[in-house]
N, C-alpha and C positions, 0 to 999 in steps of 0.2 A: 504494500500500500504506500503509494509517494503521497508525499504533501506536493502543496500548488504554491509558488511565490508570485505573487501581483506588486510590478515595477509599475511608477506612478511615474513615467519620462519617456520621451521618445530616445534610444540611443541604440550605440552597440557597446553592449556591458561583459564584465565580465565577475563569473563566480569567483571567491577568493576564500581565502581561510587562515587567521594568523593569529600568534596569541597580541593581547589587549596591552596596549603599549601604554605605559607613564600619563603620560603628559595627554592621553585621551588623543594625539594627531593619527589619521590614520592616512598611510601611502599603498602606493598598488606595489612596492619594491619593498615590503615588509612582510607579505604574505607569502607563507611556506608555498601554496597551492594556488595554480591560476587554472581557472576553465573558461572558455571565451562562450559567448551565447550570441548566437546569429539569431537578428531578426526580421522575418520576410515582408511583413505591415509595416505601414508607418503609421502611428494614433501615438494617444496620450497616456493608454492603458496596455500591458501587456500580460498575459497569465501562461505560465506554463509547469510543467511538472519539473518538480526538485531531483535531479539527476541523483540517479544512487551513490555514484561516488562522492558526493558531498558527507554521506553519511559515514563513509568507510575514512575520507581524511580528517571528520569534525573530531575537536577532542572537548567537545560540549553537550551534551545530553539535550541541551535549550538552543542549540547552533548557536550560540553567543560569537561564534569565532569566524561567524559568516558576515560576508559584507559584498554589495554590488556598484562594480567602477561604471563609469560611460568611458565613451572614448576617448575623452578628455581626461582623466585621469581623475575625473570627480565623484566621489560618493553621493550614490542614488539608494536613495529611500525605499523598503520594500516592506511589503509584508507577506509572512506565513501560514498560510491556510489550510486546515485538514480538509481530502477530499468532500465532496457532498456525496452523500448517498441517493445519484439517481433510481426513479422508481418510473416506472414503464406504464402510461394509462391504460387503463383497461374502460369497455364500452358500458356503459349500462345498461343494466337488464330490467325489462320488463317483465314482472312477475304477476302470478292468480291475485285476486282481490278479491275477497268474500264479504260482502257487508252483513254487520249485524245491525238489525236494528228492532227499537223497542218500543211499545207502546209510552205517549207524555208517562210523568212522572213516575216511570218504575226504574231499576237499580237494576245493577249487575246481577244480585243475586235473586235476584225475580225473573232469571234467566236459564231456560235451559237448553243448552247448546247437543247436537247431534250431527259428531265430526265422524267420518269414514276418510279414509287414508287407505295406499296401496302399500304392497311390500316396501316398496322406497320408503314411505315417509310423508308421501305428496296426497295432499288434499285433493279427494276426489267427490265429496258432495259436503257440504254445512247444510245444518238447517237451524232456524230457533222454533220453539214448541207456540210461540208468541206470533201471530202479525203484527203487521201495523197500520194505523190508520192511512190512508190515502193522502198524497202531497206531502207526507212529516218524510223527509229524507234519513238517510243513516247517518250515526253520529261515530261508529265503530266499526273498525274495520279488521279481518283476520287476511295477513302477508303470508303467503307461502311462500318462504325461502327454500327448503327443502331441496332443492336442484341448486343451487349455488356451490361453488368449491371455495368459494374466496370472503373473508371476511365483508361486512354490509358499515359503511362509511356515513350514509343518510336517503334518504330518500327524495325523491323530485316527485309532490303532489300536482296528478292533473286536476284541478279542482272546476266544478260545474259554473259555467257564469251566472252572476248576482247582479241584478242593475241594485238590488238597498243597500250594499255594502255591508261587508262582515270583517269584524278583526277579532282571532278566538287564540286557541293555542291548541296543539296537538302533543298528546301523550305517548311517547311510545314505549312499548313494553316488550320484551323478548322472553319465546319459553322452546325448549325442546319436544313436548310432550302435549299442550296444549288445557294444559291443568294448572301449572304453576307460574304465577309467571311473574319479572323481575322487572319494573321498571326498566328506565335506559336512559333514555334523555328526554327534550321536550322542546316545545319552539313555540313561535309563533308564524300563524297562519292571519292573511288576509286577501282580501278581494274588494278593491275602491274604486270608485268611480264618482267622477266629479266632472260631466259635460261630455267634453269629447278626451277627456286625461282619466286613467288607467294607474292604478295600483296595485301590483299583485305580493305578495310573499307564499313562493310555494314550493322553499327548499327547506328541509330538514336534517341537518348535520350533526355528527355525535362522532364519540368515538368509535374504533374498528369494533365489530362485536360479530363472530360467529354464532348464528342460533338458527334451529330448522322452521320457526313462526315467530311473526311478530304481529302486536295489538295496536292500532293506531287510534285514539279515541280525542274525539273535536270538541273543546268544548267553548263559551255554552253554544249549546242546541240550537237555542232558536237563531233561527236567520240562517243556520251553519249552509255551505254550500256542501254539496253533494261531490265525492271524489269519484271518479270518473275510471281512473289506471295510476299506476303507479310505477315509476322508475328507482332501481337498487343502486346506488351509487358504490361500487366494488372499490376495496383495495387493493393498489394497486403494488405486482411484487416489486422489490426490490433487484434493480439491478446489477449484475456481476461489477466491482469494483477492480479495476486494474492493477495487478499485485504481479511485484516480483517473487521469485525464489530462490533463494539461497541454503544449500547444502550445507549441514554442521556434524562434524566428526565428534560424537558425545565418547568420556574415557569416565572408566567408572572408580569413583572416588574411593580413595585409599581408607582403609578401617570404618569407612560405611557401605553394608553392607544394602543394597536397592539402589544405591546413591548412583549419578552421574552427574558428569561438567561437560555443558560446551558452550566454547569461546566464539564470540560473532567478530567480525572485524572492526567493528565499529556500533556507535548508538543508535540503530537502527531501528525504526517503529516496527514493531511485531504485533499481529493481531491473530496468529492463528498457527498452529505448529501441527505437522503430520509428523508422527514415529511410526517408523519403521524397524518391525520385531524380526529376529530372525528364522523362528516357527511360525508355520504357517498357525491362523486360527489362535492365535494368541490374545488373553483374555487379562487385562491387567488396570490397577487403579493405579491413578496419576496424579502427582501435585507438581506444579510446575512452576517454581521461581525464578528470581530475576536479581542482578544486582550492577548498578553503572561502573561500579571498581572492588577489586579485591577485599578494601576497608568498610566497605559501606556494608550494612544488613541487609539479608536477605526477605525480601517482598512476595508475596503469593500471588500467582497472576492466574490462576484456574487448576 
C-alpha cells in the first residue's frame, strides 16, 4: 500500500532524504539520497504515488527526512496522504413492496398479518385479516430484500403525487424473520407544492444494514401520500487497493521456542502479511508484532 504526496507548484522536483541539519537550512547537496520526479502536466496541483524506495532509504518512521526541491534548487511544500479507499457503484434495485394497511384509529397490534415465503426466503403472498376503508391509503409498508447479496445503504421512495402537500417522517425497521423487528433509522419525507414550484424529499439514508425485510411506516396518516415502488440503494464493494510485495526471510529466535524475526529494509506501511508454512494444510495461531528499532517495545498488530 503506497501513500500519495500532493506538490502545491508547478516544477521539476526532486525526492531527497537527509538527516535535519542545525541551523534548520536545508540544501539539495546535503541529502544522502536524490530521486528526480518527471512531470508530464503542467497545473498548480500534482499527486502521485510515494515510490517504494523512499521507504527502504527513510530513516524516519514519520518521513521526517523527506523533502521536495524544484528545479531551482528551492524547497516545495508537500503533503502526505494515505491512499482513499475506492469503492465501485453499484445500480439500484428495485424490490417487492407489500402495503399494509389498516383501518382509522387501530394499532399495530390490532393486526394480523398472513406472510407465505418460498424456500428462499422471498415473499410470495401478505395479507392482513383487516381491510380498509376506501380512498384511506397505506401508511406501512413490508420491503423484501431477500434477493439482495449486498448490504441496503437507504432507500429512494416513489411516492404518489399530492396537490395538499405532506411533510411526515418514515420509520424504518429491519427483521430477518418477519416477527421481530429492530428499528434502523428514520427520515423525513415530503411532497410541496406551491403554484407551478415543487418540493419533494424522497430519499432515505442510514447506515449499511444487511437484513432479509424491512418495515417502512409514514407517519402521520393523514394527508400521507401513497408509495408507489421503491429503490435499494446497495453498498457498494470496496475496491482492490494497489499494494506492493515484499518477500521476508523470518529466523526463528534463539531460546524462544514458537518465536521468529524478520527484518524489513526499511519503515515500510504494512497492512496485511501472508505466511507461508512448510506442511501442507497447516493449522496455526498467530500474534504478530512490530517494532521501529531494536530499543523500542514490542507492539501487537493482529
Amino acid at each position: 500500500m503506497k501513500s500519495r504526496i500532493i506538490l502545491p507548484l508547478l516544477m521539476l522536483s526532486l525526492i531527497l532524504h537527509t538527516p535535519v541539519l542545525a541551523d534548520g537550512s536545508l540544501d539539495i547537496r546535503d541529502f544522502a539520497r536524490v530521486m528526480p520526479l518527471t512531470l508530464s502536466a503542467r497545473g498548480a496541483l500534482y499527486e502521485l504515488s510515494l515510490p517504494a524506495e523512499v521507504y527502504l532509504w527513510s530513516r524516519r518512521r514519520d518521513l521526517g527526512d523527506l523533502a521536495v526541491f524544484n528545479g531551482r534548487g528551492e524547497i516545495v511544500p508537500f503533503t502526505l496522504l494515505e491512499p482513499e479507499v475506492a469503492r465501485t457503484p453499484v445500480p439500484a434495485r428495485q424490490l417487492p413492496l407489500f402495503p399494509l394497511s389498516a383501518p382509522a384509529h387501530s394499532q399495530w397490534g390490532d393486526l394480523s398479518l398472513q406472510v407465505r415465503t418460498n424456500e428462499h426466503g422471498a415473499i410470495v403472498n401478505l395479507n392482513t385479516t383487516r381491510g380498509v376503508p376506501p380512498g384511506r391509503p397505506a401508511t406501512s409498508y413490508i420491503v423484501d430484500a431477500s434477493a439482495l447479496d449486498r448490504p441496503v445503504t437507504g432507500f429512494d421512495l416513489a411516492l404518489s403525487p399530492s396537490t395538499r402537500g405532506y411533510v411526515g417522517t418514515v420509520r424504518v425497521e429491519s427483521s430477518d424473520g418477519l416477527q421481530q423487528w429492530q428499528t434502523h433509522a428514520s427520515g423525513a419525507v415530503a411532497t410541496l407544492v406551491a403554484g407551478e414550484c415543487q418540493l419533494g424529499r424522497d430519499r432515505i439514508e442510514f447506515s449499511a444494514v444487511k437484513a432479509r425485510y424491512f418495515r417502512l411506516n409514514i407517519s402521520p396518516e393523514m394527508g400521507s401520500p401513497g408509495l408507489e415502488s421503491i429503490l435499494a440503494r446497495l453498498e457498494p464493494p470496496l475496491a482492490m487497493i494497489q499494494r506492493e510485495k515484499q518477500n521476508l526471510t523470518i529466523t526463528p529466535v534463539r531460546d524462544r521456542d514458537g518465536e521468529y524475526l524478520a527484518r524489513t529494509s526499511g519503515p515500510i506501511p504494512v497492512d496485511r502479511v501472508r505466511l507461508i508454512f512448510r506442511a501442507d494444510n497447516s493449522l496455526a495461531s498467530v500474534a504478530i508484532l512490530s517494532r521501529p528499532d531494536d530499543k523500542s517495545p514490542w507492539t501487537e498488530c493482529g
